[in-house]
N, C-alpha and C positions, 0 to 999 in steps of 0.2 A: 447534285447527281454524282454519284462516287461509282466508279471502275474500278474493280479489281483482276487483274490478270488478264484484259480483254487482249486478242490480237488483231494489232492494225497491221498490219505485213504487208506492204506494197498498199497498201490505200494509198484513194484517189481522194485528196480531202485539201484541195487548194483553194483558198480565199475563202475557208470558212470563219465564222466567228463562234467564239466559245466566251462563256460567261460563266464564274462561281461551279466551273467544273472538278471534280477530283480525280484523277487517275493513278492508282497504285499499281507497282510491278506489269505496267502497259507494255506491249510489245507495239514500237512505229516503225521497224526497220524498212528501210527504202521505200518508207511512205514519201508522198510527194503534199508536203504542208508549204508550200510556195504558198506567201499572201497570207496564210494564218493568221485571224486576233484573237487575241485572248489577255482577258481581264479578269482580276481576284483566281484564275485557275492554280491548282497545286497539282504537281507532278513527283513521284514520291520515286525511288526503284525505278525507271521507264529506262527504255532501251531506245534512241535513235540513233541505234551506226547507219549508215551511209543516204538517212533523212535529208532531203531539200526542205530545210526552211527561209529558202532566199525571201529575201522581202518583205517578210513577216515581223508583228507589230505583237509585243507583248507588255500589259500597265497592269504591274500591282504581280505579276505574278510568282509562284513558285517553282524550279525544277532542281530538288534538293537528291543528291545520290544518285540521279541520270548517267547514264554513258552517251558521248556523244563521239561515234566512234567515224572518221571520215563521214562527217557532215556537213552540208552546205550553208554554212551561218551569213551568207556573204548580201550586202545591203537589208538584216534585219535590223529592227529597233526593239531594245529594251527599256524600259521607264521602271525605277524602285520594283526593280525584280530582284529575286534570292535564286543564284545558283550555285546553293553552299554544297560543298563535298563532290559536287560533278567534273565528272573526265572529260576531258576534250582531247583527242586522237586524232592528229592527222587532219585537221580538220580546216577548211577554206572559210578564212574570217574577212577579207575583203570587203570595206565600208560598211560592217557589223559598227554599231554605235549602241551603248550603255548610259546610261542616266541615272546615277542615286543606286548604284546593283549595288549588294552584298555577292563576293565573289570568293568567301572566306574558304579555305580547306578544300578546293576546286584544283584540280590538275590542268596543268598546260603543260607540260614538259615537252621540250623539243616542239613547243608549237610557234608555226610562224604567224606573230601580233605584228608584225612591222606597219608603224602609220598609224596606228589605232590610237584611238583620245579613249583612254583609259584616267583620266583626270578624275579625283575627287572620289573612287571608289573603294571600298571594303575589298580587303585583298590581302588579308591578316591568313598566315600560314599558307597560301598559294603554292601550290607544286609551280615553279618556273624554272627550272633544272634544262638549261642549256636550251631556254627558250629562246627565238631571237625578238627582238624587242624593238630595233632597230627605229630612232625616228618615233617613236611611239610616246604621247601624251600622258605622264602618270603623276604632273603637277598635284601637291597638294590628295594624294591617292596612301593609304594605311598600308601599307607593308610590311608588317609588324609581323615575326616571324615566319615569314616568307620562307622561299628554298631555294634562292637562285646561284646554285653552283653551276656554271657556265653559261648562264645568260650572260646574253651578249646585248647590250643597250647604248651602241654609236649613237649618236644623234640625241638620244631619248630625254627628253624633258623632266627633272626630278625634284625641281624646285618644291619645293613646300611638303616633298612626301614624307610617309614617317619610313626609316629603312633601320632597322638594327644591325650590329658588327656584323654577324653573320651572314647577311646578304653584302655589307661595304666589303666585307672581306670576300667572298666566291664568286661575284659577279665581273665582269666583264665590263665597267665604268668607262673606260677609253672612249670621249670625246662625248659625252653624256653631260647634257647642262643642272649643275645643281646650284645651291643657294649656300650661303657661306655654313650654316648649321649643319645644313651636309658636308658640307667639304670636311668642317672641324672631324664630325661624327665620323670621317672616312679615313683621316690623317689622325685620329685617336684609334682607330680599329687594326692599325697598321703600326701600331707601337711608335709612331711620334709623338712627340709633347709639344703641343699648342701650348703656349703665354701668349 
């Protein structure tokens, strides 16, 4: 079933389940998708500024070029989902949980990830521009030209991640546990010489 341009505007469409659906240039604004499933769905162009997707369970799916503008992401689950190139604005991540995402060329800027197990994902050129990150789980997670001038990452777990100069250099590392390959790759980015 493919959608083109349909508007959901304020729908009432909590604990539904959706299967092998497609939705291009969708309008969900302050729809209320509490409790949503959705499996093999693609979402192409959609709009969800200030969407409640609390609680909500997505496997297998796509939301690629989405705005997610002041939305409620908070206790969803993602499993081997793509949300390549989508914004996130302002947006309440609170026990949001990801699994296997592709999260490549997606904005977070100035978004607060604090706490989040971000561990083991695709996250190759990520808008993180003075994200805060605080505490946050990105063991073993692709960073790989990422954007994090002024994120801030206290606490943040970064062992096994892949990070190039560019992000060891703009980022905010202070008190952030990394593994010695980090460390080298951070103390190289910074014009020291490792023997």
């Amino acid at each position: 079933m493919n959608e083109t341009g349909e508007d959901y505007r304020e729908a009432q469409l909590s604990g539904q389940w959706w299967e092998k659906r497609q939705f291009i240039g969708c309008d969900f604004a302050e729809a209320d998708l509490r409790n949503l499933r959705t499996r093999g769905c693609t979402f192409d162009d959609c709009d969800f500024t200030k969407v409640d997707l609390s609680g909500s369970r997505h496997d297998a799916s796509a939301f690629r070029s989405c705005t997610f503008d002041r939305a409620v992401l908070a206790d969803s689950r993602w499993s081997s989902c793509s949300l390549l190139g989508s914004s996130f604005v302002d947006c309440r991540f609170a026990g949001m949980a990801l699994t296997e995402c592709d999260l490549s060329l997606a904005s977070f800027a100035r978004g607060r990830l604090r706490k989040l197990d971000l561990s083991g994902l695709r996250l190759r050129e990520v808008n993180l521009t003075e994200a805060d990150l605080t505490d946050s789980d990105l063991r073993g997670a692709d960073l790989t030209g990422a954007r994090m001038l002024g994120a801030k990452l206290p606490g943040a777990d970064l062992r096994g991640a892949l990070v190039d100069a560019n992000g060891l250099l703009h980022a905010d590392l202070r008190g952030a546990r990394v593994d010695l390959d980090l460390a080298a790759g951070f103390a190289a980015a910074h014009g020291l010489v490792v023997k």
